[in-house]
mmCIF file of the C-alpha atoms, coordinates in Angstrom:
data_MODEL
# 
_entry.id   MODEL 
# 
loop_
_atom_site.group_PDB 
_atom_site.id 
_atom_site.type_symbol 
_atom_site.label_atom_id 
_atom_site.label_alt_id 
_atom_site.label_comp_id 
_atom_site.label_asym_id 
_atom_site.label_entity_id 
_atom_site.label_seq_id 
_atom_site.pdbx_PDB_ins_code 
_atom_site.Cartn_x 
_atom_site.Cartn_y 
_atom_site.Cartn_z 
_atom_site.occupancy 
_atom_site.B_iso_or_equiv 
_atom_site.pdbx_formal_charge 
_atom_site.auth_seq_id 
_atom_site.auth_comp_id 
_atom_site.auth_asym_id 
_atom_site.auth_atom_id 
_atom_site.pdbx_PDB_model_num 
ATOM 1  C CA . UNK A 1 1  ? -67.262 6.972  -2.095 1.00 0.00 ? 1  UNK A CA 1 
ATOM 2  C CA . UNK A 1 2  ? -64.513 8.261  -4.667 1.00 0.00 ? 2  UNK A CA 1 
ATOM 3  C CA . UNK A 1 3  ? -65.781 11.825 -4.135 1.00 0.00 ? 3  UNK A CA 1 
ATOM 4  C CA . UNK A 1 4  ? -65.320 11.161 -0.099 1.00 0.00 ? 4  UNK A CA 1 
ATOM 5  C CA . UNK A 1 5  ? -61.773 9.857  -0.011 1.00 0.00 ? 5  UNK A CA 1 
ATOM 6  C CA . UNK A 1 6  ? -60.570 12.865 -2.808 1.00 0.00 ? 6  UNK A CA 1 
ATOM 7  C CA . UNK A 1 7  ? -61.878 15.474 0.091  1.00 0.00 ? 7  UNK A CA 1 
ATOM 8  C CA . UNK A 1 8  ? -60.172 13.639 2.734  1.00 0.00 ? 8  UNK A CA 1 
ATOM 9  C CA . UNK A 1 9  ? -56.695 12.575 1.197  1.00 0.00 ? 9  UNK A CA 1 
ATOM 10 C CA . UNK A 1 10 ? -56.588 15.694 -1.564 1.00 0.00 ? 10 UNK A CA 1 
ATOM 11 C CA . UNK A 1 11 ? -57.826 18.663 1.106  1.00 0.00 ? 11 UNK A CA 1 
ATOM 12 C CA . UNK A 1 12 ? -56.072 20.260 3.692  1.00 0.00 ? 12 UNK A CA 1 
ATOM 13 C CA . UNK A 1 13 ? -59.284 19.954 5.922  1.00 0.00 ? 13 UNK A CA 1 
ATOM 14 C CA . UNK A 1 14 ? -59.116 16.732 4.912  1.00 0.00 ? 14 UNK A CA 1 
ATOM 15 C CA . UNK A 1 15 ? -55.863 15.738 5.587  1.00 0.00 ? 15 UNK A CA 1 
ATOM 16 C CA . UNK A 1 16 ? -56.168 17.610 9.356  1.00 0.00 ? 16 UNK A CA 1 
ATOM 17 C CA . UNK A 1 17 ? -58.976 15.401 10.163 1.00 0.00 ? 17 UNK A CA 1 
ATOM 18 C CA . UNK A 1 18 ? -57.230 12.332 9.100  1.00 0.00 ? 18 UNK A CA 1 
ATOM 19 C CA . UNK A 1 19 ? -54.462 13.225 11.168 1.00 0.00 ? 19 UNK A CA 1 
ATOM 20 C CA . UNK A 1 20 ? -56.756 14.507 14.255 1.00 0.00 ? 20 UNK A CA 1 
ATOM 21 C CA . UNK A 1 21 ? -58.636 11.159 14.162 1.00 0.00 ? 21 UNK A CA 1 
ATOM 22 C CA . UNK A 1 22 ? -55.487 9.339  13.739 1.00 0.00 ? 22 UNK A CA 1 
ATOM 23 C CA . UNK A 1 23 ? -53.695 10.948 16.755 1.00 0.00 ? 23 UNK A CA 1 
ATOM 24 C CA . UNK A 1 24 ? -57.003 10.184 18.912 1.00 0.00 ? 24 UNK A CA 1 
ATOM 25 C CA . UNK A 1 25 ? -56.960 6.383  18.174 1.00 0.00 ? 25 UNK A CA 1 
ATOM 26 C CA . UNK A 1 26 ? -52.944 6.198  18.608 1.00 0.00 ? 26 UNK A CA 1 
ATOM 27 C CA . UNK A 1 27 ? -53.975 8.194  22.277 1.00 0.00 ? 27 UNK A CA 1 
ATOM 28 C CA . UNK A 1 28 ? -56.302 6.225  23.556 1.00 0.00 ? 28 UNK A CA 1 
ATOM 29 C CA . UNK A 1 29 ? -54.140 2.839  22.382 1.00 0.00 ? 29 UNK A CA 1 
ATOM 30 C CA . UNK A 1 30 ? -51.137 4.516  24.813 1.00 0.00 ? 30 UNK A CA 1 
ATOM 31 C CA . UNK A 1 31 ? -53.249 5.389  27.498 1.00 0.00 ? 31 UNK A CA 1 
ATOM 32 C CA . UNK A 1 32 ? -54.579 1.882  27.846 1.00 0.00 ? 32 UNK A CA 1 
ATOM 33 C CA . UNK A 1 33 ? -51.434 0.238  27.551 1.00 0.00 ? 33 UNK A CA 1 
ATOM 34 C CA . UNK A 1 34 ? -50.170 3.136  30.144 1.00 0.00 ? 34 UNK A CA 1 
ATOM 35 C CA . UNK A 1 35 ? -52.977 2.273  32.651 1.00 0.00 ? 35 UNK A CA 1 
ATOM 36 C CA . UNK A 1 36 ? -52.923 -1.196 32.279 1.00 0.00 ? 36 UNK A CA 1 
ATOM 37 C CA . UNK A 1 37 ? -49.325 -1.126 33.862 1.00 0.00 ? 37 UNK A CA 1 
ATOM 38 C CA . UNK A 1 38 ? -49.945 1.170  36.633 1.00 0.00 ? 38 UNK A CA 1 
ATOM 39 C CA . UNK A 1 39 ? -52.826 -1.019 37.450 1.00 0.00 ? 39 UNK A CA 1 
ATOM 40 C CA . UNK A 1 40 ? -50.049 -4.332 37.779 1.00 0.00 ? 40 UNK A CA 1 
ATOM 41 C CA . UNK A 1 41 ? -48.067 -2.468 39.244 1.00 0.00 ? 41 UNK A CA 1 
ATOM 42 C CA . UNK A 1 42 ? -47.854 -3.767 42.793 1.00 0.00 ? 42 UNK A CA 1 
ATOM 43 C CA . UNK A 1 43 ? -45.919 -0.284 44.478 1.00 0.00 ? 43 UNK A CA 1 
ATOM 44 C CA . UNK A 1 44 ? -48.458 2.187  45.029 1.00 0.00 ? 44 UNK A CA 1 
# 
């Protein structure tokens, strides 16, 4: 497990595919919330 998190906190690949699976997860949060409004939202 030690040899895992040194690859993905140490390497640059690493640190790219934190980020990428970070910005995914923070996407989909926003897009719910987003939808979830414009499905409330009584004008349309």
């Amino acid at each position: 497990m030690d040899v895992i998190l040194n690859l993905l906190f140490a390497s640059p690949i690493g640190l790219l595919s934190l980020f990428t699976i970070l910005f995914i997860i923070g996407m989909g949060i926003y897009l719910v919330i987003w939808y979830r409004r414009r499905m409330n939202d009584p004008h349309e």
